[in-house]
C-alpha positions as CSV (number, residue, x, y, z in Angstrom):
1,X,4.3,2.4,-6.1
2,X,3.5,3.4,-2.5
3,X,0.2,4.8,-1.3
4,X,2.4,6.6,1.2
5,X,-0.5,8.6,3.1
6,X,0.4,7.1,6.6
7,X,2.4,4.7,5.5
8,X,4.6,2.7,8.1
9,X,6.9,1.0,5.4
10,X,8.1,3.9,3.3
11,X,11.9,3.7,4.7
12,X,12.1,-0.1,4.5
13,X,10.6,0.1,0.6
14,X,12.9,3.1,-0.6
15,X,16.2,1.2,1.0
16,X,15.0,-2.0,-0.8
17,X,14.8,-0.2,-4.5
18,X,17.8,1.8,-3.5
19,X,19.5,-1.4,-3.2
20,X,18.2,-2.9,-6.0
21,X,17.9,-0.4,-8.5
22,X,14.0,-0.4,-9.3
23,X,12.0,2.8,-9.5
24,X,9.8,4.1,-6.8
25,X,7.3,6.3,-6.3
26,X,5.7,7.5,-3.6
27,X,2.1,9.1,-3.4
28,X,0.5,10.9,-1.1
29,X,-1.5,14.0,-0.8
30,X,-0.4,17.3,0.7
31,X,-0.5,16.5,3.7
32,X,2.0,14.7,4.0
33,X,5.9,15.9,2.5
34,X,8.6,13.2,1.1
35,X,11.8,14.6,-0.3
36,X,14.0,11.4,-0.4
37,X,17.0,11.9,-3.0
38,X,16.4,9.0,-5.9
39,X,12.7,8.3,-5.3
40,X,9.8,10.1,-7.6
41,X,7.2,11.6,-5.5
42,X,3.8,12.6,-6.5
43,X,1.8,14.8,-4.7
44,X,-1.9,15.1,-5.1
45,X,-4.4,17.5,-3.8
46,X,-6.2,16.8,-0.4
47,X,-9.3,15.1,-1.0
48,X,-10.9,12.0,-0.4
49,X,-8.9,9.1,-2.3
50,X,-7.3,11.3,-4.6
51,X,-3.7,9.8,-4.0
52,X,-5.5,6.2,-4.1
53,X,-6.9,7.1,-7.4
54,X,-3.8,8.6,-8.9
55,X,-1.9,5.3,-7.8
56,X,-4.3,3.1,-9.7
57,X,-4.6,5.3,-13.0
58,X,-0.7,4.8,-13.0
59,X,-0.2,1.0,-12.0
60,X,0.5,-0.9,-14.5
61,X,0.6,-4.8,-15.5
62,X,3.1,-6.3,-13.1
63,X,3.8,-3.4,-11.0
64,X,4.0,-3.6,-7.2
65,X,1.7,-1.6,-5.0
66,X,2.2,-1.2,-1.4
67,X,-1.1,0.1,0.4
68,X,-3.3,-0.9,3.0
69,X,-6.6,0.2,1.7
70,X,-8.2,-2.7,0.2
71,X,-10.3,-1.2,-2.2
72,X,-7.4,0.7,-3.5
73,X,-6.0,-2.6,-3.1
74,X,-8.9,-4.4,-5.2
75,X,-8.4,-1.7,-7.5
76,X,-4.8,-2.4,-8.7
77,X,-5.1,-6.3,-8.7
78,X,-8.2,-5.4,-11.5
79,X,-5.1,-4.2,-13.7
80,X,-2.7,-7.2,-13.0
81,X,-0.4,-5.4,-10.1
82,X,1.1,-7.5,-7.5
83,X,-0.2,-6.1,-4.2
84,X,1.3,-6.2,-1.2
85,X,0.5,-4.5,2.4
86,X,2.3,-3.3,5.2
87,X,2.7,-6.4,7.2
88,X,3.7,-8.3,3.8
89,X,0.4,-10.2,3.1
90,X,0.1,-10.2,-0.6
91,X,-3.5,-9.2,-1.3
92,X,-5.0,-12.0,-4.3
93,X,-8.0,-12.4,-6.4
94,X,-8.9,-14.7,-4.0
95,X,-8.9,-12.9,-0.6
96,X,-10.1,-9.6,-2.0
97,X,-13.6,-10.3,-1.9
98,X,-13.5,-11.4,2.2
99,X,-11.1,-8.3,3.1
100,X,-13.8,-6.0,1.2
101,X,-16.3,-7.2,2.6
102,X,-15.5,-7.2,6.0
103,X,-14.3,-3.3,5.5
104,X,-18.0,-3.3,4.6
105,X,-19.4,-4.9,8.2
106,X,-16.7,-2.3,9.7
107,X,-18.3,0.9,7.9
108,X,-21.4,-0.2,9.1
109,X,-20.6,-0.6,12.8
110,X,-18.9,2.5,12.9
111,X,-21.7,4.6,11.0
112,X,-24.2,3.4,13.7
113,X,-22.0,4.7,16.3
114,X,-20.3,1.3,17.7
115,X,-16.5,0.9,17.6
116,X,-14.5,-1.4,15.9
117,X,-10.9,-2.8,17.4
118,X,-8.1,-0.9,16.1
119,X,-4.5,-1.7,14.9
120,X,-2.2,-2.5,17.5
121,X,1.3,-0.8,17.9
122,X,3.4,-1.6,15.2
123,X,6.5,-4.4,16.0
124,X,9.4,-5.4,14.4
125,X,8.3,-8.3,13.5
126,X,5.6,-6.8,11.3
127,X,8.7,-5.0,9.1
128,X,10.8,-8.5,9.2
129,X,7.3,-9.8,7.5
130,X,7.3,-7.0,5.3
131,X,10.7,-6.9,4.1
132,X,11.0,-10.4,3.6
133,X,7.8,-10.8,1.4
134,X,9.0,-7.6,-0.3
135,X,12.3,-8.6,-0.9
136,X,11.1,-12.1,-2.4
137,X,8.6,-9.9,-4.9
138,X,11.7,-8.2,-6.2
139,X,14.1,-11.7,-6.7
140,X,11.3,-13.4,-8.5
141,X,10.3,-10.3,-10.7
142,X,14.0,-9.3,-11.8
């Protein structure tokens, strides 16, 4: 399951369950339109979260979720999913807690007006590190 709402590795996941025959769904809200032959999309209304929490009251045990919202993240890992984000970092009971909270110290900068560093363009080598931690989540769980 993707949490496709501005999602950089939709193509790069759809080719790799093309390839290897596994279901994939893609969520996201209105806002955003996927019509990709062989993948199930679900689209939610525009609101706040509403495709995160649509993800997460369909993952399963042992599904794969691809976002990079850690508490949407946090979330899925509470009902046994593997979890995985964009650049391929698998998130884990154990680095969770940090990630959350420094989303946290983040939210608070921002809300008393101060700015926080943002992402840097996306490169290549961010999808290699995707694909390859993707592709290894599919050999092991075949």
């Amino acid at each position: 399951m993707i949490d496709a709402d501005g999602c950089p590795v939709v193509n790069i996941t759809v080719k790799a369950s093309l390839e290897n025959n596994i279901r994939c769904i893609l969520l996201c809200d209105t806002s955003h339109i996927f019509n990709i032959d062989g993948i199930e999309t679900i689209t939610v209304s525009k609101g706040a979260d509403s495709a995160d929490f649509r993800l997460v009251n369909l993952v399963e045990d042992g599904d794969l979720a691809i976002t990079q919202d850690y508490g949407l993240a946090a979330m899925c890992l509470a009902k046994n999913a593997i979890v995985i984000n964009q650049d391929g970092m698998r998130y884990t009971d154990e680095n969770i807690s940090g990630l959350l909270s420094i989303r946290h110290v983040n939210k608070k900068i921002r809300s008393s007006g101060g700015r926080v560093k943002g992402n840097e363009k996306r490169t290549k080598k961010q999808n290699d590190n995707f694909y390859e931690t993707l592709s290894l989540i599919i050999k092991k769980n075949k």
